[in-house]
ZADO-1210 file (C-alpha; in nm, 4 decimals, padded with zeros to 6 digits):
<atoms>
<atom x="09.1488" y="07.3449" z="10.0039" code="UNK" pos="1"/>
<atom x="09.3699" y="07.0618" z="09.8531" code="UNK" pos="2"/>
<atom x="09.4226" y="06.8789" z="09.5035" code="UNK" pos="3"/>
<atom x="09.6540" y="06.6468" z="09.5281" code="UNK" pos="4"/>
<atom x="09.8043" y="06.5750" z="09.1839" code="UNK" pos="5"/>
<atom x="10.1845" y="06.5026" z="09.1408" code="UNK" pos="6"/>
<atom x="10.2664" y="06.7780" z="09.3785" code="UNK" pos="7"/>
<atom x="10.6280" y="06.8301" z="09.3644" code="UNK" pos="8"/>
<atom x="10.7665" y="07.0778" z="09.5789" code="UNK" pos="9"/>
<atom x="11.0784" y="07.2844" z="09.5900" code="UNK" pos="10"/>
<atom x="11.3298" y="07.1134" z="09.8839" code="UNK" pos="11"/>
<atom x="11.2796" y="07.3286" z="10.2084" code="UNK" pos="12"/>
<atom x="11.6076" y="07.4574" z="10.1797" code="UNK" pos="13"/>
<atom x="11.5400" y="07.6082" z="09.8385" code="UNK" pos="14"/>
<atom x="11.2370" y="07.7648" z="09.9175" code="UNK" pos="15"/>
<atom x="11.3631" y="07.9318" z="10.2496" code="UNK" pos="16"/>
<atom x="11.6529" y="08.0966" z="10.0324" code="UNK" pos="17"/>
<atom x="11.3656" y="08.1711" z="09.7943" code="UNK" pos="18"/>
<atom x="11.1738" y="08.3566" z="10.0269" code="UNK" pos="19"/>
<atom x="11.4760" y="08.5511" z="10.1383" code="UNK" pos="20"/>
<atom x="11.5619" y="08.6474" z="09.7940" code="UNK" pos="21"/>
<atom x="11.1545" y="08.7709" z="09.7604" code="UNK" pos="22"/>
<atom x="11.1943" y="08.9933" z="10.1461" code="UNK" pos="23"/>
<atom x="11.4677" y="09.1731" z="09.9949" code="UNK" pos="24"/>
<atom x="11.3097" y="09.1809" z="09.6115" code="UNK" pos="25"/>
<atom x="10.9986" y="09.2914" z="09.8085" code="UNK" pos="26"/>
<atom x="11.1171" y="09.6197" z="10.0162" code="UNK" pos="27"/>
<atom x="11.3421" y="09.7203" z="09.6672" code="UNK" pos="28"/>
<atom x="11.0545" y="09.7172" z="09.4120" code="UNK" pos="29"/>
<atom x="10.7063" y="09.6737" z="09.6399" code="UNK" pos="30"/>
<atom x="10.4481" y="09.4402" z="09.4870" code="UNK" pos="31"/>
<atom x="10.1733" y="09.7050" z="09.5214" code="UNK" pos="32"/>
<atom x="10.3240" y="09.8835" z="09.2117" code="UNK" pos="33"/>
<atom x="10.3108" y="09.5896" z="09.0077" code="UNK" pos="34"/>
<atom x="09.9441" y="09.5691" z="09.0762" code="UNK" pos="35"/>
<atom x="09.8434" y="09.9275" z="08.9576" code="UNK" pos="36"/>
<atom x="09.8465" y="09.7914" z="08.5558" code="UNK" pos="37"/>
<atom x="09.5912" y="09.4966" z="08.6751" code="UNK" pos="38"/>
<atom x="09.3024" y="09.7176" z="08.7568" code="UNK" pos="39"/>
<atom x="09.2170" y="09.5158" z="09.0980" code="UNK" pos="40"/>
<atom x="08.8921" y="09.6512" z="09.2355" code="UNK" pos="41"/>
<atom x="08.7587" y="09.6525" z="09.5818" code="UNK" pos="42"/>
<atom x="08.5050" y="09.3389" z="09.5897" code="UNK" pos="43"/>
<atom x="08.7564" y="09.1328" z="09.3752" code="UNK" pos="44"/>
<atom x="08.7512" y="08.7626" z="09.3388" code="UNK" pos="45"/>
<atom x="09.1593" y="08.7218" z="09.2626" code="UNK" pos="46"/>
<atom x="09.3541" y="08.3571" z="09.2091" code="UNK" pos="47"/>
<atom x="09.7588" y="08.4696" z="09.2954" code="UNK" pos="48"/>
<atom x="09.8528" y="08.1127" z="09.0996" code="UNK" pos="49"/>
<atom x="10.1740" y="08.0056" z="09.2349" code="UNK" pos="50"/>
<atom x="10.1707" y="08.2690" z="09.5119" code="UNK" pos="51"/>
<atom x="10.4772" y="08.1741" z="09.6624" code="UNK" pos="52"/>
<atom x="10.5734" y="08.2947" z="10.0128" code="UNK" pos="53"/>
<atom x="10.2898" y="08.5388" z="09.9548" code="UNK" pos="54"/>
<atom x="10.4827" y="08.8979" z="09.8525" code="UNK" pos="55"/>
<atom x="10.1050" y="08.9722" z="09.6813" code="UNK" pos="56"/>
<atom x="09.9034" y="08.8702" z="09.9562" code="UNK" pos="57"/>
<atom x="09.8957" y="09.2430" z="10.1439" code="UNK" pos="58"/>
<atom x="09.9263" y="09.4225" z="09.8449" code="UNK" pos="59"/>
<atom x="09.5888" y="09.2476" z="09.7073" code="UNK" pos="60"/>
<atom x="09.4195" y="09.2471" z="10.0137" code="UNK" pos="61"/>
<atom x="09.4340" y="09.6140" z="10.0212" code="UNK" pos="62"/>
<atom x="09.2805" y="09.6813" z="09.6999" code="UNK" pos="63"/>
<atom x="09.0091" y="09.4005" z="09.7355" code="UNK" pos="64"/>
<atom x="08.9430" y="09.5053" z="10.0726" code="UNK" pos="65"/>
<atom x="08.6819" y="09.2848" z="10.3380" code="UNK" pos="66"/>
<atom x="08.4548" y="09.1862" z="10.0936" code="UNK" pos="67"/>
<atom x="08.6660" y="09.0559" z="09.8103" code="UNK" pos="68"/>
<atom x="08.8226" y="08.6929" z="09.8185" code="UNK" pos="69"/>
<atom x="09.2248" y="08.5751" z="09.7574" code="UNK" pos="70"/>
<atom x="09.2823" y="08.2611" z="09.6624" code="UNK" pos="71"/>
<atom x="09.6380" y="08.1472" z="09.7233" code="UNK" pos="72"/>
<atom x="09.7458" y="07.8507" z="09.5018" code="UNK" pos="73"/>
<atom x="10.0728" y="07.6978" z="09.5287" code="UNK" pos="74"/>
<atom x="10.2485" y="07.3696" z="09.4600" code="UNK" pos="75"/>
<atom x="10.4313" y="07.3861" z="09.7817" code="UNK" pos="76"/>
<atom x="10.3157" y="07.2878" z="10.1364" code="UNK" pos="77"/>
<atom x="10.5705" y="07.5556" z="10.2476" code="UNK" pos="78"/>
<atom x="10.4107" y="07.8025" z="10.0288" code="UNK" pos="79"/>
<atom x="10.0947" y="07.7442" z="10.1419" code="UNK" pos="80"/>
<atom x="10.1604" y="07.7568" z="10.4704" code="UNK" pos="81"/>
<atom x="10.3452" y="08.0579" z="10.5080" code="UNK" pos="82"/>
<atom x="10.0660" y="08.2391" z="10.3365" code="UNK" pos="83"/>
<atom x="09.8492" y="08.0895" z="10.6492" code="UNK" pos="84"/>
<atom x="10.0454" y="08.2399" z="10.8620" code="UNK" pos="85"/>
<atom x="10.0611" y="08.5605" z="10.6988" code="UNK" pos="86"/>
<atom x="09.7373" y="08.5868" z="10.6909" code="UNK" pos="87"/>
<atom x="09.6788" y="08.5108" z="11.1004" code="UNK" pos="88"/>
<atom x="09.9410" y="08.7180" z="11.1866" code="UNK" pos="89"/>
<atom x="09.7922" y="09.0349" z="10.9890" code="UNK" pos="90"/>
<atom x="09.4512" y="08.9046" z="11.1010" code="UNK" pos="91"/>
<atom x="09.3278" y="08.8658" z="10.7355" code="UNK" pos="92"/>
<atom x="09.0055" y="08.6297" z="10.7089" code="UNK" pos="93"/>
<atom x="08.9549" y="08.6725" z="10.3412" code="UNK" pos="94"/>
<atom x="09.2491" y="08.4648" z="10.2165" code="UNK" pos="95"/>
<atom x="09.2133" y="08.0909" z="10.1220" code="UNK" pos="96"/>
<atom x="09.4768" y="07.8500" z="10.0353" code="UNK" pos="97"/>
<atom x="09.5121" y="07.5841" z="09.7438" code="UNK" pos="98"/>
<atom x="09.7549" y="07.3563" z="09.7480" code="UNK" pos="99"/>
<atom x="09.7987" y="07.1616" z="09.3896" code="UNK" pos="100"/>
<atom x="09.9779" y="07.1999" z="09.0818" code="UNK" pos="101"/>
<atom x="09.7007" y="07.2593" z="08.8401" code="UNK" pos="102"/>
<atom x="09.3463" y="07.2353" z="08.9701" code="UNK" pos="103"/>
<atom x="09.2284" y="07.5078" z="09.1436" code="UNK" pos="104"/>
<atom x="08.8361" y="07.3615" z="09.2832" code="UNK" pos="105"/>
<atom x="08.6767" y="07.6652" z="09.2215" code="UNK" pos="106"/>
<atom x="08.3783" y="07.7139" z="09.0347" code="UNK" pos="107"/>
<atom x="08.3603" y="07.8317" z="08.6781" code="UNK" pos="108"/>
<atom x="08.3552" y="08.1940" z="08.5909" code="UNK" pos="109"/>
<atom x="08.4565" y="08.2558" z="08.9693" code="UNK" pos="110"/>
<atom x="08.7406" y="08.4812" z="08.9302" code="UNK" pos="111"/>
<atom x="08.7836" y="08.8498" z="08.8469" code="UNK" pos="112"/>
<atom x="09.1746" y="08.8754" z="08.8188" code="UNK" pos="113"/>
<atom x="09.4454" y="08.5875" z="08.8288" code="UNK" pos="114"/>
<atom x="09.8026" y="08.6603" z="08.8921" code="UNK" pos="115"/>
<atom x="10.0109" y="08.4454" z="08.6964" code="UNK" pos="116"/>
<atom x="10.3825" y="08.5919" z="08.8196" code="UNK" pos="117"/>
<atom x="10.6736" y="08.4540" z="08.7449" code="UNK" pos="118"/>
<atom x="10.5826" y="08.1047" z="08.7466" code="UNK" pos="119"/>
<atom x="10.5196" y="08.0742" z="08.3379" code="UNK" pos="120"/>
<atom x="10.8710" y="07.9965" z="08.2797" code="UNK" pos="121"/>
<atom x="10.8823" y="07.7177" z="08.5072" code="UNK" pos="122"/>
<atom x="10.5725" y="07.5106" z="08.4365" code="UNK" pos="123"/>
<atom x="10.5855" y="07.1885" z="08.2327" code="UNK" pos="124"/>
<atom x="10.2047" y="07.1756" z="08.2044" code="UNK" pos="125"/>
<atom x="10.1843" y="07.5376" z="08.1123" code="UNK" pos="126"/>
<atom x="09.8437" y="07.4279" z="07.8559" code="UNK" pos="127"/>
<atom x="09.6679" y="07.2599" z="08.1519" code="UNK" pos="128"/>
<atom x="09.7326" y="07.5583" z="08.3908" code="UNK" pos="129"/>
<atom x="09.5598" y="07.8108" z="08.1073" code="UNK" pos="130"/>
<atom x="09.2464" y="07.5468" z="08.0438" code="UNK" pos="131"/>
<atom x="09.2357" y="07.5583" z="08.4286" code="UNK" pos="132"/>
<atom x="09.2717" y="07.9287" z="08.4342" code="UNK" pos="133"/>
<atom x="09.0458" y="07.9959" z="08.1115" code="UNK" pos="134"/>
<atom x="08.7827" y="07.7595" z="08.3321" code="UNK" pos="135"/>
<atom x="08.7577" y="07.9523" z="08.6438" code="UNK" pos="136"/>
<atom x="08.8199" y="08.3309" z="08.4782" code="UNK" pos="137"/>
<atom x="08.4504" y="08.5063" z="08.4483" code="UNK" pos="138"/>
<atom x="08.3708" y="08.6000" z="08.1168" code="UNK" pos="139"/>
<atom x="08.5186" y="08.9903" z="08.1727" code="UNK" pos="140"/>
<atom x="08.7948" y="08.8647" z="08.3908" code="UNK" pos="141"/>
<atom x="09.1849" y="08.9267" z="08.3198" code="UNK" pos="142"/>
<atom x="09.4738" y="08.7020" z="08.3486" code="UNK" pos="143"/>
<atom x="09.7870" y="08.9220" z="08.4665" code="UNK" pos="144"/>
<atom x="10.1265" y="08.7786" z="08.3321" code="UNK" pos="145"/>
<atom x="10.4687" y="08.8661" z="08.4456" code="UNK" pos="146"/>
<atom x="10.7769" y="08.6460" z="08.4250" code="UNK" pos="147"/>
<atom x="11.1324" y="08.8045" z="08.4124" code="UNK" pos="148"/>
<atom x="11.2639" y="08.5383" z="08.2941" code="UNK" pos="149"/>
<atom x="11.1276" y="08.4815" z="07.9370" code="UNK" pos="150"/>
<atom x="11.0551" y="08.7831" z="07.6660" code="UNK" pos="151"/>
<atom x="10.7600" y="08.9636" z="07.6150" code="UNK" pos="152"/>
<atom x="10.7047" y="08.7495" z="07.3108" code="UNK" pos="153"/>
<atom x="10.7559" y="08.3951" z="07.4753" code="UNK" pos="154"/>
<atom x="10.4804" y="08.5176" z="07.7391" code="UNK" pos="155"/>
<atom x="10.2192" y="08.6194" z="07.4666" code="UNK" pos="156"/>
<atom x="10.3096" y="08.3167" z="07.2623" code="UNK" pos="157"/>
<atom x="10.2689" y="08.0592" z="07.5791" code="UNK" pos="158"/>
<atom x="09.9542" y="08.2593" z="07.6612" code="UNK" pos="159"/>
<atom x="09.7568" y="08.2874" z="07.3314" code="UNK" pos="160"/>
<atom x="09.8830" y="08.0140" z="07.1723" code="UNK" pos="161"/>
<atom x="09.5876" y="07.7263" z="07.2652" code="UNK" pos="162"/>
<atom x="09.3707" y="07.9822" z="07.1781" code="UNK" pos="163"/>
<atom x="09.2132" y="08.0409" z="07.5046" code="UNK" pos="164"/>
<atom x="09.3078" y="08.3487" z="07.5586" code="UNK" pos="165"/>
<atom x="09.3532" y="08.6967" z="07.3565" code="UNK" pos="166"/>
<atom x="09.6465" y="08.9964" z="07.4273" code="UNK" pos="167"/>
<atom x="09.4408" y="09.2642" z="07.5882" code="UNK" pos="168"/>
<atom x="09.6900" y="09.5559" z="07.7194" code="UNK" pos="169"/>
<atom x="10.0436" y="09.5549" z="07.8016" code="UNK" pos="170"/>
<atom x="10.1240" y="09.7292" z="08.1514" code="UNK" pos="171"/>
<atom x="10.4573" y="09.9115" z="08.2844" code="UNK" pos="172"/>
<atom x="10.5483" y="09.5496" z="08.4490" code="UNK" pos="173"/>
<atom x="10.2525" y="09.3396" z="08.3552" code="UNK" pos="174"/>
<atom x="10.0376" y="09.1738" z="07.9807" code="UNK" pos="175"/>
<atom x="09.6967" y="09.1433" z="08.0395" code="UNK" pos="176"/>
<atom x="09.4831" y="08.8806" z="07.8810" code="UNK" pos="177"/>
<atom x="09.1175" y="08.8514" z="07.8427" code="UNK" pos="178"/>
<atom x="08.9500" y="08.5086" z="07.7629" code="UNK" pos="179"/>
<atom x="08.8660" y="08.4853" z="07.3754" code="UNK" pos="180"/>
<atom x="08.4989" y="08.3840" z="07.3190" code="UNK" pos="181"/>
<atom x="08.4980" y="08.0547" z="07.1965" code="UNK" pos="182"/>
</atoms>
């Protein structure tokens, strides 16, 4: 799946040192245990939004199992890609990919969980990612939020402050958000 906005990915060079940084990240503090605060149930319909090189792609398929869906989204072809590949190599049929940098195509009230990890920081359309995410979130869904680099306040404040979305619990390594009923 592709929507092709202004796409404006991260020089190849950049991104390989990236994913480098993420191997290393990876085998030092595993991904899995971040996922333990989201509550990721087997038959889960998850959005990892700006997935990366995909360091949540095997810990989610695990706890969604066969019959659950990942969806992949990232603003990079190289992202994107690599998450393909993962997902071969591992023989892993329910992953799909989304390349864009807001749109996501899928229907509304489609997704259980979304992973929004450490990509908050970094987004200049941060209010037209949440509409997107507030859009395709089902009603009882939860958006997972981690970004090292801003406070615990700037993450709630980015979050809740269009009013989409309400503070729901606050994880080891993770804030959870629930949609707030218009």
């Amino acid at each position: 799946m592709v929507n092709n906005k202004k796409i404006k990915p991260q020089p190849n060079t950049s991104f390989q040192f990236m994913s480098f940084g993420f191997k290393i990240r990876d085998f030092i503090r595993p991904r899995g245990n971040i996922l333990k605060d989201v509550g990721i149930k087997t038959c889960s319909q998850v959005l990892d939004y700006g997935c990366g090189p995909g360091s949540y792609i095997l810990p989610v398929v695990k706890l969604i199992g066969d019959i659950g869906t990942l969806y992949a989204l990232d603003v990079n072809p190289l992202a994107v890609k690599r998450v393909k590949t993962l997902a071969a190599q591992k023989g892993i049929s329910n992953v799909r990919t989304i390349l864009s940098d807001c749109d996501t195509g899928l229907p509304p009230d489609s997704i259980d969980v979304i992973l929004l990890y450490d990509i908050l920081h970094d987004m200049e359309n941060h209010s037209q990612v949440l509409t997107e995410l507030y859009r395709v979130l089902k009603p009882e869904g939860v958006l997972s939020v981690s970004d090292h680099h801003l406070k615990e306040e700037e993450i709630i404040s980015r979050v809740i402050k269009g009013g989409l979305f309400k503070s729901k619990t606050r994880g080891k390594k993770t804030l959870s958000f629930s949609k707030d009923k218009r």
